[in-house]
LOPA-750076 format. One line per field, with one value per residue (C-alpha): residue number from 1; residue in one letter; x, y, z. Coordinates in Angstrom, 3 decimals, padded with zeros to 6 digits. Layout:
BEGIN
pos	NUM;...
code	A;...
X	X;...
Y	Y;...
Z	Z;...
// end
This chain:
BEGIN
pos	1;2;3;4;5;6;7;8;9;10;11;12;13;14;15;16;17;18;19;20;21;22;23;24;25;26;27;28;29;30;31;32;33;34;35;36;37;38;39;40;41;42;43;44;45;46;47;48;49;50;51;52;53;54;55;56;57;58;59;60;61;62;63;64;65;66;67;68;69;70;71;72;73;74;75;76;77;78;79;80;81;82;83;84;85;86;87;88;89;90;91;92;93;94;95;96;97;98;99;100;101;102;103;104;105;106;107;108;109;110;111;112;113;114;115;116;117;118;119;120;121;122;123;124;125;126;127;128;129;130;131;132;133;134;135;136;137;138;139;140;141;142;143;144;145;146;147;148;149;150;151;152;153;154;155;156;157;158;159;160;161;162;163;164;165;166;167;168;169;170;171;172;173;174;175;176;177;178;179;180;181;182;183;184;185;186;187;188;189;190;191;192;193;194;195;196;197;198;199;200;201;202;203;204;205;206;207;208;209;210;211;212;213;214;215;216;217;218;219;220;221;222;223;224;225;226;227;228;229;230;231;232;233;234;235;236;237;238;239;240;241;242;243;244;245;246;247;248;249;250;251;252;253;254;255;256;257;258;259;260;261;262;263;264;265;266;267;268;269;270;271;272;273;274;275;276;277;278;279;280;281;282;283;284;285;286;287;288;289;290;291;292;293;294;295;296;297;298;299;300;301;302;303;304;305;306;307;308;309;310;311;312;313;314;315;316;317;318;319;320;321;322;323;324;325;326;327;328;329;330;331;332;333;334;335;336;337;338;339;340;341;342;343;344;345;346;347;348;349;350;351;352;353;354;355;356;357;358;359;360;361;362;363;364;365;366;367;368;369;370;371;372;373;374;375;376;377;378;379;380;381;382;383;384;385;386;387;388;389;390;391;392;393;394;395;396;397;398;399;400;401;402;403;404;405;406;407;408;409;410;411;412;413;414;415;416;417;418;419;420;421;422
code	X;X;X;X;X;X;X;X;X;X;X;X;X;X;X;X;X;X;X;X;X;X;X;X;X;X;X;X;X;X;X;X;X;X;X;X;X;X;X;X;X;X;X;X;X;X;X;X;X;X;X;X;X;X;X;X;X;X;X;X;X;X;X;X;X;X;X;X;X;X;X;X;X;X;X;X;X;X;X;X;X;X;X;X;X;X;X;X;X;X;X;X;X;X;X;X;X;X;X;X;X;X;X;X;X;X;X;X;X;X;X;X;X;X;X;X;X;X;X;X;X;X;X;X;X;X;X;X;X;X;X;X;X;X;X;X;X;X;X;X;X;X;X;X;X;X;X;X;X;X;X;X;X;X;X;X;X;X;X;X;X;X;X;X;X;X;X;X;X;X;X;X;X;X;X;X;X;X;X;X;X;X;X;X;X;X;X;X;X;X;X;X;X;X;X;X;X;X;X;X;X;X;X;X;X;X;X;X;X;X;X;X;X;X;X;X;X;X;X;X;X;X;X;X;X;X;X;X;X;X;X;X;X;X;X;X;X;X;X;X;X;X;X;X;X;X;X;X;X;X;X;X;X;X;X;X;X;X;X;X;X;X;X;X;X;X;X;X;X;X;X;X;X;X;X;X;X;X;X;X;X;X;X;X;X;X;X;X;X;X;X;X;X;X;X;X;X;X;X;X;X;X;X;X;X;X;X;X;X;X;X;X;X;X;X;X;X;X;X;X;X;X;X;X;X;X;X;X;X;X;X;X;X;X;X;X;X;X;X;X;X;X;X;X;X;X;X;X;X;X;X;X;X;X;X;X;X;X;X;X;X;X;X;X;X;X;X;X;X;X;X;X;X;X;X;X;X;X;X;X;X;X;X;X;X;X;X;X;X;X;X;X;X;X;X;X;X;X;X;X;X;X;X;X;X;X;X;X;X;X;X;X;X;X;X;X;X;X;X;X;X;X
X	-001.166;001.162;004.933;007.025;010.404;012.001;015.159;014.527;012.073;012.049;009.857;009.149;009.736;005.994;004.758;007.194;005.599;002.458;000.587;-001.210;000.774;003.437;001.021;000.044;003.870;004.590;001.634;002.611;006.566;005.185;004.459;007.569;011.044;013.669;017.179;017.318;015.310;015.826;013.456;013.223;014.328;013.378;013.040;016.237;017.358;014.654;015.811;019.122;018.037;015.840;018.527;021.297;018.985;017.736;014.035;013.803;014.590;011.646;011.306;011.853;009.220;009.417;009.603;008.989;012.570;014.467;014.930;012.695;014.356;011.548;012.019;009.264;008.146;005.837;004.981;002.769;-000.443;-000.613;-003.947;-004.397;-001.000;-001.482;-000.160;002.246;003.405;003.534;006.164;008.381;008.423;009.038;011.914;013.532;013.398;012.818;013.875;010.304;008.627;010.413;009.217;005.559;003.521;004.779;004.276;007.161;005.716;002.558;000.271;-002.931;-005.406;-008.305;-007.471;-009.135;-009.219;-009.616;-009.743;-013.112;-013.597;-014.793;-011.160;-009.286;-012.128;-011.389;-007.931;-007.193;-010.440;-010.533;-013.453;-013.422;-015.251;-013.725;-014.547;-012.268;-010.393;-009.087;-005.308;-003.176;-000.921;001.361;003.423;002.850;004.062;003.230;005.585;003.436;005.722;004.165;004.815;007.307;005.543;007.014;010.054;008.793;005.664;004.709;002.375;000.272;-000.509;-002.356;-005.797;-008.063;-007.067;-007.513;-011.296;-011.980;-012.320;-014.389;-017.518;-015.569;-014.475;-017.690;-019.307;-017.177;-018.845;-022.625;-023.148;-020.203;-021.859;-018.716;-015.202;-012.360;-009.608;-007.458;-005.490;-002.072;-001.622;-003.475;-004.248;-005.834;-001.804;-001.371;-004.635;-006.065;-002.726;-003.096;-006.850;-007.759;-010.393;-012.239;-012.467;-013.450;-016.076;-017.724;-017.396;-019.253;-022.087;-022.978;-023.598;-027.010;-026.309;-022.309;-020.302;-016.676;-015.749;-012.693;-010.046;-009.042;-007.059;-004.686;-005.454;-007.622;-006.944;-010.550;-011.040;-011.273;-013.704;-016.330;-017.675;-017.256;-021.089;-020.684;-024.640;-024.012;-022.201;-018.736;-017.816;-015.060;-013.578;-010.458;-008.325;-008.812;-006.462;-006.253;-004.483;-000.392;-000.549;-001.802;000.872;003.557;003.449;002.077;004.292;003.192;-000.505;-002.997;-003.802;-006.736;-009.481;-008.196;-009.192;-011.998;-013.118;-012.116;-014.677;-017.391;-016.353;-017.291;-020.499;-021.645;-020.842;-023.467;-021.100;-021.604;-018.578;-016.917;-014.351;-011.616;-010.231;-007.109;-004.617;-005.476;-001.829;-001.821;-000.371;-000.182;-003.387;-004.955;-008.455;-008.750;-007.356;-009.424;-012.777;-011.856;-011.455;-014.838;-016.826;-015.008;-016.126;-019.410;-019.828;-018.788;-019.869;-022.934;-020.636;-022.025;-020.552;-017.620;-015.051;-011.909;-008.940;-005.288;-002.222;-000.358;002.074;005.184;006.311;007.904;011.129;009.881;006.954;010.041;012.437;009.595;007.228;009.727;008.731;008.386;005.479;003.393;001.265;003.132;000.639;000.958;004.422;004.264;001.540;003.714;006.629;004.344;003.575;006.920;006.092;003.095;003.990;000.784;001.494;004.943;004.564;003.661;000.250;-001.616;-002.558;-006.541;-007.412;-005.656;-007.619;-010.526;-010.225;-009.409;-012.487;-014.260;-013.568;-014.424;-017.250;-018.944;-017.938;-019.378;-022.846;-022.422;-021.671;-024.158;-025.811;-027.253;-023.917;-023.467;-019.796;-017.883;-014.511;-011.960;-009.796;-010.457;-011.070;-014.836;-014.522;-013.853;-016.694;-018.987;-017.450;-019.552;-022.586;-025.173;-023.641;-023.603;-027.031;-028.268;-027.336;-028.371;-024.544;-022.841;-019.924;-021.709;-023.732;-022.148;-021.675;-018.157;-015.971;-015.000;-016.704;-017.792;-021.843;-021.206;-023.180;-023.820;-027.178;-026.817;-028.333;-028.386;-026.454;-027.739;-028.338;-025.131;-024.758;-021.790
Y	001.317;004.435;003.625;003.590;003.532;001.795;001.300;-002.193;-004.661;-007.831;-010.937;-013.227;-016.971;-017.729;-015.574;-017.409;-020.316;-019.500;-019.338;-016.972;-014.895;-014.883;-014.210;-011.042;-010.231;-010.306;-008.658;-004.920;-005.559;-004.564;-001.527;-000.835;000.277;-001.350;-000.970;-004.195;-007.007;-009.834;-012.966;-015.956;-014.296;-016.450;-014.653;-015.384;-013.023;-010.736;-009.684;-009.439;-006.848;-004.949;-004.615;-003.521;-001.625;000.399;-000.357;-001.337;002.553;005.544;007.469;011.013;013.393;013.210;017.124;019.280;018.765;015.735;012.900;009.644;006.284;003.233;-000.344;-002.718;-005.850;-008.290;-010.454;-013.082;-012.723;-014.946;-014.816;-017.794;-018.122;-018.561;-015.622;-018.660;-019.053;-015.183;-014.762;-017.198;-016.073;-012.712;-014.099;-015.533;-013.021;-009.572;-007.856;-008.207;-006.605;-003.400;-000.003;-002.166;-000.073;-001.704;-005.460;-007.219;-009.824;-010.324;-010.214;-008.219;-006.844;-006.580;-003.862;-001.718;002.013;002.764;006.141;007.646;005.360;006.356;005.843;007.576;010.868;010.852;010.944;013.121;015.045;014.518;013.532;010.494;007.290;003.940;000.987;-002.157;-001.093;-003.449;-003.209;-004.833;-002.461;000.058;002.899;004.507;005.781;009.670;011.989;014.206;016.396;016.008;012.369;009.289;006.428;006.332;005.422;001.633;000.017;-003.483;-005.262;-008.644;-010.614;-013.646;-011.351;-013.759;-015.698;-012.140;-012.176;-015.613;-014.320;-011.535;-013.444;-014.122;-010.636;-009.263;-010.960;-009.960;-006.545;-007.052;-003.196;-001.965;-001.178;000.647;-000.838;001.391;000.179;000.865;004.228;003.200;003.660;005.230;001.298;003.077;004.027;000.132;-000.835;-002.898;-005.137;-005.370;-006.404;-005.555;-003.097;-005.191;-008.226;-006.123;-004.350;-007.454;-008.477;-005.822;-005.958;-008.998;-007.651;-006.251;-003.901;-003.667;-001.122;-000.443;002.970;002.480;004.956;006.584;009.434;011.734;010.023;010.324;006.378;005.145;003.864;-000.205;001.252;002.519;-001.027;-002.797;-004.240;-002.278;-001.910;001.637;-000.497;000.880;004.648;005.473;008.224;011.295;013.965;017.264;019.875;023.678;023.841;024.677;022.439;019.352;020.528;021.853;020.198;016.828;015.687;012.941;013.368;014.047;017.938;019.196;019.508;015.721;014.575;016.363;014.577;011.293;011.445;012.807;009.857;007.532;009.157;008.823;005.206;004.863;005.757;007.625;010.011;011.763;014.144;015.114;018.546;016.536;018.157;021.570;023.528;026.982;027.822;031.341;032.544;029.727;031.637;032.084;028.846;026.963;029.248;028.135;024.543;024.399;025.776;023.745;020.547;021.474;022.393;018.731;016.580;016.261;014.260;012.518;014.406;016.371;016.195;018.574;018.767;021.144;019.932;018.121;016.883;019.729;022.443;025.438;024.016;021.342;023.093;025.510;022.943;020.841;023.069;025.541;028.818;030.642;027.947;028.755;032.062;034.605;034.681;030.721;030.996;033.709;031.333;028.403;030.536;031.735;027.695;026.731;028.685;026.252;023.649;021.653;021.053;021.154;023.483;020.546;021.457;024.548;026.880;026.987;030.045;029.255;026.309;027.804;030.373;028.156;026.000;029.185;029.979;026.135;026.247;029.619;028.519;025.345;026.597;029.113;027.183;024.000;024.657;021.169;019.094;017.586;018.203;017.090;017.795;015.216;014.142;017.750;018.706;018.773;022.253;023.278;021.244;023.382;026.660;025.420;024.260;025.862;025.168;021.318;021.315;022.702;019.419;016.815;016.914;016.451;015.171;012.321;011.644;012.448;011.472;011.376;009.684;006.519;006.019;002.822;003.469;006.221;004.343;006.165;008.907;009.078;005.874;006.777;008.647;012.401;012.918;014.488;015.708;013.713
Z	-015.477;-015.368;-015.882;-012.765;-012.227;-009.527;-008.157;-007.102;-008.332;-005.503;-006.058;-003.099;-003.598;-002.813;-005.563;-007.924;-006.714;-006.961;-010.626;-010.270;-008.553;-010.765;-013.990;-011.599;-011.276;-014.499;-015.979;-013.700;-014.336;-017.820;-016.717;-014.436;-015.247;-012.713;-012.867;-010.914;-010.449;-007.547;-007.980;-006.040;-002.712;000.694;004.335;005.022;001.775;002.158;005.277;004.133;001.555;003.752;006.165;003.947;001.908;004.879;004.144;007.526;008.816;008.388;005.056;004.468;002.874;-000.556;-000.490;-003.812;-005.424;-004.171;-006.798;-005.060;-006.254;-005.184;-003.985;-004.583;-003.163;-004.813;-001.930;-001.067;001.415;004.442;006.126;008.557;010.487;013.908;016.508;017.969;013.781;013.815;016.726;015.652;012.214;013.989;015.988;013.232;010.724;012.276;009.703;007.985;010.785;010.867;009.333;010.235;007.855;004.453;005.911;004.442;006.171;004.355;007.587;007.717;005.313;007.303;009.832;012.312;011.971;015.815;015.074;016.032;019.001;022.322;023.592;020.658;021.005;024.730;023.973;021.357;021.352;017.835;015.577;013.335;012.576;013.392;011.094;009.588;006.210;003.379;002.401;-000.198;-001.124;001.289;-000.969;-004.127;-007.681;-006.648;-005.206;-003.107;-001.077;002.100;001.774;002.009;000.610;-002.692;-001.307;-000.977;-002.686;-000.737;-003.002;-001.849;-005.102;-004.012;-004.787;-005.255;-002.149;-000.385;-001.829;-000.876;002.765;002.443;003.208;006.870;007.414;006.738;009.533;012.079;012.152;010.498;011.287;008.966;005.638;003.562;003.450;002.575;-000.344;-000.703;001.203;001.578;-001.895;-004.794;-006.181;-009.955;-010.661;-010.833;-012.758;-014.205;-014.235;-011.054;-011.363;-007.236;-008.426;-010.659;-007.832;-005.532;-006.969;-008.502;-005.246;-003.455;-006.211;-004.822;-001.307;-000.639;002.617;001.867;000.196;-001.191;-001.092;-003.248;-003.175;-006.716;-004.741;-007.271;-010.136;-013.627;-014.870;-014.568;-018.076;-016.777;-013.704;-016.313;-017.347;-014.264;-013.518;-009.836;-009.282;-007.250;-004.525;-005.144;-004.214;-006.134;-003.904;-005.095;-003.183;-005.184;-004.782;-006.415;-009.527;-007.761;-005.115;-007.506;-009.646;-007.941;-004.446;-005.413;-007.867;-010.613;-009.616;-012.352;-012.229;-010.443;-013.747;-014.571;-011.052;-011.498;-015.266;-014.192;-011.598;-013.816;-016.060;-013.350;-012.364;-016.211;-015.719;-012.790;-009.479;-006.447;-006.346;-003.238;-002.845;-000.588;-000.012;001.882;002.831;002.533;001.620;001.957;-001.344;-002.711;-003.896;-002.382;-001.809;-005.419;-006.338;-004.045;-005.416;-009.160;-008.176;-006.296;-009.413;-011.610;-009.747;-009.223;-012.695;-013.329;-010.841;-007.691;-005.146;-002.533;-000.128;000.147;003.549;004.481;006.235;006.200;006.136;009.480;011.321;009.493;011.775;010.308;009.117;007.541;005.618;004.060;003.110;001.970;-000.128;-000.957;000.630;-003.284;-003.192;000.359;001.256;003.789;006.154;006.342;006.660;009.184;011.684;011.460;012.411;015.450;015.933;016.864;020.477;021.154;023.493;022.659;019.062;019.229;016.167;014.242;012.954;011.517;014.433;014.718;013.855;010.264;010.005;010.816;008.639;005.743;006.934;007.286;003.087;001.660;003.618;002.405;-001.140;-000.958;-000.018;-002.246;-005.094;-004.497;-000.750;-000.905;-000.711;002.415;004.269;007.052;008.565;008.513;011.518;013.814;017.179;018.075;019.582;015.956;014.729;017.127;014.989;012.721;014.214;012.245;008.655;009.593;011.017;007.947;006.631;008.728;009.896;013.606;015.465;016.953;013.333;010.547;006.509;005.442;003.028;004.794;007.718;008.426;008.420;005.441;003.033;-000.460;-000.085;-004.018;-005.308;-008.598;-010.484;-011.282;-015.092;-016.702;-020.205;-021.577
// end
C-alpha cells in the first residue's frame, strides 16, 4: 500500500475484539504514519472524539496548496441491526451519524445510486444510470484539489463478514449485472493489506451473469490485481487526467502515463479496462494536453469504453482560490466569471457552451484517434446529449440506452482481452 500519514489513527473496540479484524488493522497501520493512535475507543468515546475533533462538521476542498492532516477510523461493519436498533443507537450517540457520508456508524454498504431514475431525470433533467453500489471505505490518501475526502478515511474491516452477504444482496435486484467498488475512496492506495480487492474479485469470478467494476481511480498500484484468478468478471476502472492537472491539481495521484501503464498492466493480465475523463479541468493548454493524453492511451490500451464529464459544483471564487489561477486557462476563468450572473447554476458549474465545447474537442479526438471506442457522457443534461446525437448513434449509444462505466446493466463488451505486445 502507499504510505499515509495521518493525524489520527482511531481503532473501534469491536475491531479490537474481533480477530480478524484486528490482524486487518494491524496489517495497513504498517503502512500508515500517525502521530497518534487511540485504540479500544467505545461509542460513548468515539463520539467524544468526533465531536471535539470536528469530524462531525463538512470538509473543505483540499485546494492545490493547503497542508491536509487525516483522521482515520478503523471501524467495525454492522449489517443486520434492525431500523428500531438503528434509532436508538442514533439517539444515544448522535455524534456517529453526523457528516453521514463517512458512516462512523458502520451502517450500509449496499446502497442505492438513485441517480438515473425516472424521478431523479425528471428532476434534474440529468442523465445517469441508477443501480446498487458496494462501499467499505469513505475518504482517501489523495489530495485532489477539487476534493475534501482526505480529510477523514472511514474504513469497515470485518471484510469477509461484508462478503458473506453478497449472495443476499445480489438477489434483491436479479437484473443488476455490474456492481461498483469501491468510489468513495480510491481502495488500490490501501492494497493488498487491506485485501477487499482480492475477496471481491474471487468473489465475482464465481458469478456467471455478475460483474465488479472495481474502481482503481488515480492510481498505478495494480501489481496484487495481475494474478488474481478474475475470469474477465472484474472491470478494473481509472480517472485519467492530462499531464498538469494529474500533477498539479490532483495532488499524490500517480501521473497521467502511470494511470495509463497500470491499466495496460491489467489488460495483459486478462481485464476489461475503462476509463474516465472525470473531472474535466480546464487547465492551460488543455487542448493540447488533453490531445497527448488521448494518443498516449490509445497507443496503450483498447478500453471498453471511455465516459466524460467537466468539473462541478465551484463557482468562480472557489475555482481561483482552489486551482490557483497561474494553473486554469483564461477563457475558463473568464466564463466562470460570466457564471456568477446565472441564477440557475448559481455560478456553480461550467456554463454549457464551455462544456460543450470541451465535449465537442474529446469527442473529435477520440474518433479520430480510435473511431471504434464506444463513449458516453457522465452525469449531463440530455439536451446536451442530443448535441451529440449523431456521434453516439454511430455507436450504438443514447440517453435512454447507453454503455458507461458504472451503470448497473454496463456489463463488459470486451470479453477478452485484445492481444498487446508486452
Amino acid at each position: 500500500m502507499q504510505r499515509v500519514p495521518a493525524k489520527k489513527l482511531i481503532i473501534t473496540q469491536d475491531v479490537e475484539d474481533d480477530p480478524q479484524c484486528l490482524a486487518r488493522a494491524e496489517r495497513l497501520m504498517t503502512g500508515i504514519d500517525a502521530d497518534e493512535i487511540v485504540r479500544n475507543v467505545d461509542d460513548a468515546k468515539l463520539c467524544k472524539i468526533i465531536e471535539a475533533d470536528g469530524l462531525d462538521k463538512g470538509c473543505a476542498r483540499h485546494g492545490v496548496k493547503e497542508k491536509v492532516e487525516t483522521t482515520i477510523l478503523f471501524v467495525k461493519g454492522r449489517f443486520d441491526a434492525t431500523e428500531e436498533e438503528k434509532e436508538k443507537r442514533k439517539e444515544q450517540f448522535p455524534a456517529l451519524f453526523a457528516n453521514s457520508g463517512y458512516r462512523f456508524h458502520g451502517y450500509g454498504g449496499f446502497d442505492w445510486r438513485d441517480s438515473g431514475s425516472k424521478k431523479y431525470r425528471e428532476t434534474t433533467g440529468l442523465v445517469c444510470q441508477p443501480a446498487y453500489q458496494l462501499h467499505t471505505i469513505f475518504g482517501c490518501p489523495f489530495r485532489c484539489a477539487y476534493c475534501s475526502m482526505g480529510r477523514i478515511i472511514c474504513m469497515k474491516l470485518n471484510l469477509e463478514e461484508f462478503v458473506g452477504h453478497f449472495d443476499e444482496w445480489m438477489e434483491v435486484d436479479p437484473d443488476q449485472t455490474l456492481y461498483q467498488f469501491d468510489n468513495g475512496t480510491d481502495v488500490a492506495c490501501l492494497e493488498p493489506e487491506y485485501g477487499a480487492s482480492k475477496l471481491f474479485v474471487e468473489y465475482f469470478a464465481k458469478r456467471e451473469t455478475q460483474y465488479l467494476e472495481l474502481y482503481v481511480g488515480k492510481s498505478d498500484r495494480v501489481d496484487y490485481l495481475l494474478d488474481l484468478d478474475h475470469r474477465g468478471h472484474t472491470v478494473p476502472c481509472w480517472s485519467v487526467s492530462c499531464q498538469t492537472q494529474s500533477t498539479v491539481i490532483e495532488r499524490g495521484t500517480a501521473p497521467m502515463r502511470k494511470r495509463i501503464d497500470a491499466a495496460r498492466e491489467c489488460q495483459l493480465a486478462g481485464y476489461p479496462v475503462r476509463i474516465r475523463f472525470s473531472p474535466m479541468v480546464p487547465v492551460k493548454n488543455w487542448r493540447e494536453e488533453n490531445r497527448e493524453m488521448i494518443e498516449y492511451l490509445f497507443s496503450r490500451i483498447t478500453p471498453d469504453v471511455i465516459t466524460f464529464e467537466t468539473i462541478r459544483f465551484m463557482n468562480h471564487d472557489q475555482v481561483i482560490k482552489d486551482f490557483g489561477e497561474e494553473n486554469l486557462a483564461p477563457e475558463f476563468i473568464e466564463q466562470m466569471r460570466r457564471a456568477k450572473e446565472d441564477e440557475e447554476t448559481r455560478g456553480c458549474e461550467v456554463p454549457e457552451a464551455y462544456r460543450v465545447k470541451m465535449y465537442e474537442f474529446i469527442v473529435n479526438e477520440i474518433e479520430r484517434v480510435s473511431p471504434g471506442t464506444p463513449y458516453a457522457l457522465c452525469r449531463e443534461k440530455r439536451d446536451i446529449w442530443d448535441l451529440f446525437r449523431d456521434d453516439f448513434t454511430r455507436h450504438g449509444q443514447s440517453p435512454d440506452k447507453y454503455l458507461c462505466n458504472c451503470g448497473g446493466l454496463c456489463t463488459p463488451t470486451v470479453l477478452e482481452a485484445p492481444a498487446l505486445s508486452a
